[in-house]
C-alpha positions as a Markdown table, in Angstrom:
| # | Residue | x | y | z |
|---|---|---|---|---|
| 1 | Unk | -31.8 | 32.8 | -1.2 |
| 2 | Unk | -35.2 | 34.6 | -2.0 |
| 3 | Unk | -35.8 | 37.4 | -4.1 |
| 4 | Unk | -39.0 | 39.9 | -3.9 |
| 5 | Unk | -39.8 | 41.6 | -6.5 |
| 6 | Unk | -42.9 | 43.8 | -6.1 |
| 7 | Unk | -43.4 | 44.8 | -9.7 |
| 8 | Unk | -42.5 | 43.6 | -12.8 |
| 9 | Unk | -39.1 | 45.3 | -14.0 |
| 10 | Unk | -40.3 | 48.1 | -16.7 |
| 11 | Unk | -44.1 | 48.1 | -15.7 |
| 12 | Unk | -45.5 | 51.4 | -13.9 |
| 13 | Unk | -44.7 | 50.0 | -9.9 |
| 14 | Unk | -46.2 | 47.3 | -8.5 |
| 15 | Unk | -47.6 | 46.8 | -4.7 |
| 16 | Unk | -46.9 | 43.0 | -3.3 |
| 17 | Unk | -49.5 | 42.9 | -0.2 |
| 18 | Unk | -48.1 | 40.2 | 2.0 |
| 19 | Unk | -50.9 | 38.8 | 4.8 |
| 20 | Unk | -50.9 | 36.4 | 7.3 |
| 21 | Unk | -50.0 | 35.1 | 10.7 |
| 22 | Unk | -46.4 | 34.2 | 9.7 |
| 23 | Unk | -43.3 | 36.8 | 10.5 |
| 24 | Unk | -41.1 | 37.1 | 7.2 |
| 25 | Unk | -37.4 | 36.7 | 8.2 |
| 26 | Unk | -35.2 | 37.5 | 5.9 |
| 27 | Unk | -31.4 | 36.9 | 5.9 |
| 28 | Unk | -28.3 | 38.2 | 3.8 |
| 29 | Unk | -28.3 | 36.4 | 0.9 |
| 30 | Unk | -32.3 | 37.7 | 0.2 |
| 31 | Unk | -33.1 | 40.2 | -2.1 |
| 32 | Unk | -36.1 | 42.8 | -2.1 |
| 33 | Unk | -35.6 | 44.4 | -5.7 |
| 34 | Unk | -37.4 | 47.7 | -6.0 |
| 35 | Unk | -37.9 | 49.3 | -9.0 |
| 36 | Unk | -38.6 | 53.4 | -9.0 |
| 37 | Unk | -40.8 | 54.4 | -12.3 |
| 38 | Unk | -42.3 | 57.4 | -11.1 |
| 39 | Unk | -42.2 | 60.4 | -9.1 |
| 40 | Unk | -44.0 | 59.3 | -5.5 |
| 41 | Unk | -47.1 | 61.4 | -6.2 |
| 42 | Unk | -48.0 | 58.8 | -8.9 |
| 43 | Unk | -50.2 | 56.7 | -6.6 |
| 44 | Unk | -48.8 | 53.2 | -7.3 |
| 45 | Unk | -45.7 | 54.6 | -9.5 |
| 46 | Unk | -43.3 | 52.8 | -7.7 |
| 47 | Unk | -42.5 | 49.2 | -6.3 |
| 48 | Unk | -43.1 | 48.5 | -2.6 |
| 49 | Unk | -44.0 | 45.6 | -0.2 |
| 50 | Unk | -46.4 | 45.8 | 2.2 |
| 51 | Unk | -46.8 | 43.3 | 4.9 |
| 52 | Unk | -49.3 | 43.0 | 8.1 |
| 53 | Unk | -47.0 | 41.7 | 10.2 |
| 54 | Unk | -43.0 | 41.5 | 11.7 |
| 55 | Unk | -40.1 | 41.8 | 9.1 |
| 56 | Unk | -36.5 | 40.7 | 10.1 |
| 57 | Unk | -34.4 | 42.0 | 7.6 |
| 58 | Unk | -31.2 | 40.4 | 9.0 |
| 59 | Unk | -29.2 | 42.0 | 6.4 |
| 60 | Unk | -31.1 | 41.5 | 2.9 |
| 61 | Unk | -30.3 | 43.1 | 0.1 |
| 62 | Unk | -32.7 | 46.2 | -0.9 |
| 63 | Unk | -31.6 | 46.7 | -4.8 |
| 64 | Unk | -32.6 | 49.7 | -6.0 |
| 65 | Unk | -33.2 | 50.7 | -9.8 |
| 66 | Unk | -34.5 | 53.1 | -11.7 |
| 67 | Unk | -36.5 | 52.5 | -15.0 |
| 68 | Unk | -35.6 | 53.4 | -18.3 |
| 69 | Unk | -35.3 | 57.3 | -18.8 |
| 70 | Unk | -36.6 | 57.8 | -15.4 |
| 71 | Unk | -34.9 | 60.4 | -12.9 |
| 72 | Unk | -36.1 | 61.3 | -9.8 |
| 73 | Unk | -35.8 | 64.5 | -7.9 |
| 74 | Unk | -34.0 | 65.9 | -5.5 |
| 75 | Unk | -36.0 | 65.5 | -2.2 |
| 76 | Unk | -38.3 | 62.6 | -3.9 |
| 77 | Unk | -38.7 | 60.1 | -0.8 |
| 78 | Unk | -40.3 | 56.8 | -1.6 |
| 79 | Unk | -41.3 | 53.6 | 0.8 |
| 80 | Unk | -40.5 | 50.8 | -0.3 |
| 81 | Unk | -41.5 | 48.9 | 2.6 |
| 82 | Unk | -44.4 | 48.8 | 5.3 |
| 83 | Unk | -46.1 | 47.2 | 7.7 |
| 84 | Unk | -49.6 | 47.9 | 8.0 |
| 85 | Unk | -50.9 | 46.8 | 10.7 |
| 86 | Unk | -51.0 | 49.0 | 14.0 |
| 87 | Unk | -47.9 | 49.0 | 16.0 |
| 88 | Unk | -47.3 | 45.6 | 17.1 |
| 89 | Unk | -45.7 | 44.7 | 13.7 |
| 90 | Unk | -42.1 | 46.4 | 13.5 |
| 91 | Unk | -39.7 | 46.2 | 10.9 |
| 92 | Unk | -36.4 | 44.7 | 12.6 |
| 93 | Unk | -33.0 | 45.0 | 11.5 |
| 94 | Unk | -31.6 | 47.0 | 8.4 |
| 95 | Unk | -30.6 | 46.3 | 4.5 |
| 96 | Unk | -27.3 | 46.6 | 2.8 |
| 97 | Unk | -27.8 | 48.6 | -0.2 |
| 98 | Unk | -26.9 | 47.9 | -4.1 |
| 99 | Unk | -28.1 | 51.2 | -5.8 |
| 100 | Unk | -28.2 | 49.9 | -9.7 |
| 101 | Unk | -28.6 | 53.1 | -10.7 |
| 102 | Unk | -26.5 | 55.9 | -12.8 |
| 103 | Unk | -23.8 | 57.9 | -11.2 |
| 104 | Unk | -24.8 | 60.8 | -9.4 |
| 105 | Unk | -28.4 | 59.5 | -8.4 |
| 106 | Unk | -28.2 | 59.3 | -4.7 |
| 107 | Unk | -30.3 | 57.6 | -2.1 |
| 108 | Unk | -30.6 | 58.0 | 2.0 |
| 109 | Unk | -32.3 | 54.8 | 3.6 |
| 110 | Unk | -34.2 | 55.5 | 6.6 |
| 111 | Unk | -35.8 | 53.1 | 9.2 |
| 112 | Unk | -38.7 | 53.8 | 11.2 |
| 113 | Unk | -40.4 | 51.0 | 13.3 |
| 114 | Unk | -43.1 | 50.2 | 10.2 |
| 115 | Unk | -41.5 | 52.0 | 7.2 |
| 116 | Unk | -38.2 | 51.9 | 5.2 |
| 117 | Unk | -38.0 | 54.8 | 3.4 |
| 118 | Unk | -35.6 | 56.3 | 0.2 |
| 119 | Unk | -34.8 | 59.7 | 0.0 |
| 120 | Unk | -33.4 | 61.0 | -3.1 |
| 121 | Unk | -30.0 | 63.2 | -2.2 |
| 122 | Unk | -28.3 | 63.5 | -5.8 |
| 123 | Unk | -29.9 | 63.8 | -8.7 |
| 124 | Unk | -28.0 | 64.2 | -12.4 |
| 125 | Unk | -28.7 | 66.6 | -15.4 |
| 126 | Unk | -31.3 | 65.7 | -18.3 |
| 127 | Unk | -29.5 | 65.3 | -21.4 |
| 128 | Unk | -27.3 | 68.1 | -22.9 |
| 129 | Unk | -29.4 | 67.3 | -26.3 |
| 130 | Unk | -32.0 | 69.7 | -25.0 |
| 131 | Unk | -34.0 | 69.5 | -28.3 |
| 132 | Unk | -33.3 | 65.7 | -28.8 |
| 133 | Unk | -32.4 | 66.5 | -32.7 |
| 134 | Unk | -29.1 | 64.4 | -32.2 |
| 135 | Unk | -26.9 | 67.5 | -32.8 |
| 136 | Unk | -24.8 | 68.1 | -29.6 |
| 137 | Unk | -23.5 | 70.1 | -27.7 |
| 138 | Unk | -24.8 | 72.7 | -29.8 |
| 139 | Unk | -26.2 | 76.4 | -29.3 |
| 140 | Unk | -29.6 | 75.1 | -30.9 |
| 141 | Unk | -30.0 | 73.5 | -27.9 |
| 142 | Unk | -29.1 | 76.2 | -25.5 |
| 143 | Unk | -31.4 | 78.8 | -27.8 |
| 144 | Unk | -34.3 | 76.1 | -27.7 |
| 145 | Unk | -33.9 | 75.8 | -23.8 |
| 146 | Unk | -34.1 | 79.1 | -23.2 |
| 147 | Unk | -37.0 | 79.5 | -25.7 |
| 148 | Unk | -38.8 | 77.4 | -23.1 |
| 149 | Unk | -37.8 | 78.2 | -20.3 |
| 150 | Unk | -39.4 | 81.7 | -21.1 |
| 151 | Unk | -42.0 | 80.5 | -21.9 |
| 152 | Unk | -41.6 | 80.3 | -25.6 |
| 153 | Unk | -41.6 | 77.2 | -28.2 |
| 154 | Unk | -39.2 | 74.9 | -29.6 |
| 155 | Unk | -37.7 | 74.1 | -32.8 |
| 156 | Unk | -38.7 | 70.7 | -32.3 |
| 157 | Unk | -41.1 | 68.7 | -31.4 |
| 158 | Unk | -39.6 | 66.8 | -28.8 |
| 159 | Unk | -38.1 | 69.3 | -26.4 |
| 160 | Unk | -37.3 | 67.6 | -22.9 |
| 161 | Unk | -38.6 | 69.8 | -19.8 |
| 162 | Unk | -37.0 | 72.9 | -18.6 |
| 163 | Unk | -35.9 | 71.0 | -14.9 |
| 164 | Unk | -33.0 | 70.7 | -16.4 |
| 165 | Unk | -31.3 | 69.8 | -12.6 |
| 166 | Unk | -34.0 | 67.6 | -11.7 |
| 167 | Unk | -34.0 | 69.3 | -8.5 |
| 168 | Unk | -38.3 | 70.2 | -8.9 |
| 169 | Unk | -38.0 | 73.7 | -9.3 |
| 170 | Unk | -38.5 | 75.3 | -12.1 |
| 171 | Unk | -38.2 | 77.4 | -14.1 |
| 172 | Unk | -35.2 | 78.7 | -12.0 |
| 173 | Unk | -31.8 | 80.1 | -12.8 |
| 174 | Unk | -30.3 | 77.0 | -11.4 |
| 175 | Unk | -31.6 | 75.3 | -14.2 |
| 176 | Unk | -29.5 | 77.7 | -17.2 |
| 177 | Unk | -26.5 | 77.4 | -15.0 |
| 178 | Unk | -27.0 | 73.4 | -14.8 |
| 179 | Unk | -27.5 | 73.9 | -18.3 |
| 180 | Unk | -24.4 | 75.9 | -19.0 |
| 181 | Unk | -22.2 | 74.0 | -16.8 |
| 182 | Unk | -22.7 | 70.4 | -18.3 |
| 183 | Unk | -22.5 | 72.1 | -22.4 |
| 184 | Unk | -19.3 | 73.4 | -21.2 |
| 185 | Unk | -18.2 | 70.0 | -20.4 |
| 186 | Unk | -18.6 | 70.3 | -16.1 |
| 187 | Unk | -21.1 | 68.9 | -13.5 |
| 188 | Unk | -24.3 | 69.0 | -12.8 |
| 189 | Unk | -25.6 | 71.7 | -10.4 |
């Protein structure tokens, strides 16, 4: 079996440019491991593969993680893999999927004839320790959220941000009621 790993697990995404004359077939016991570090506007942010000519994926593994403390957004859509060079060079076949990721975080794979594509569909909560003192649930950390969120400071230093959902709006009351639901011990919105 093969692995491809694009980037370096932990670093800020890395780009593996494969050239050359040769097709890459891959079959199911390969592995492309993708790392997601950023949000996709971060040029480079993430890990992808980009290749100038055909890909057979025959059933490879895409593995999907995130990096430490990273969450992406709802809606965030990344590729992961391309081929580059005008249309004669088609990505064939599909992946099975292992998302390594937390629960909640949710991914759509799409397949176009030169890109494979992830599209964030679930997304979790930042931490209920709003004002990362190491006091929780408490109402400091409801009080410093909303502090924030209006625009106000907090008692600390190290305040998280106020997209709370992750969903990339904000400020919005989605956010409190995110906020409200997972200090009462429920879901994320």
């Amino acid at each position: 079996s093969v692995v491809i790993r694009p980037g370096v697990p932990g670093d800020l995404g890395g780009t593996l440019i494969l050239s050359g004359g040769a097709q890459i077939i891959m079959a199911g016991d390969d592995i492309l491991e993708v790392e997601l570090d950023a949000r996709p506007s971060v040029p480079g942010g993430t890990d992808r593969l980009f290749c100038n000519h055909t890909v057979t994926l025959g059933g490879a593994t895409l593995d999907i993680s995130l990096a430490a403390g990273f969450v992406p957004t709802l809606g965030d859509e990344y590729e992961v893999l391309r081929t580059t060079i005008g249309a004669g060079t088609p990505i064939v076949g599909t992946f099975t999927h292992n998302f390594d990721v937390p629960s909640g975080v949710t991914f759509s794979v799409s397949y176009s004839p030169q890109v494979v594509r992830l599209t964030v569909t679930g997304t979790i909560c930042d931490s209920i320790d709003f004002n990362q003192d190491g006091l929780f649930p408490d109402t400091a950390d409801i009080d410093d959220f909303l502090s924030v969120f209006s625009g106000g400071p907090c008692s600390t230093s190290a305040c998280s941000d106020i997209d709370f959902n992750n969903d990339g709006l904000f400020p919005d009351t989605a956010d409190i009621d995110s906020l409200l639901s997972v200090f009462s011990g429920g879901a994320c919105l």
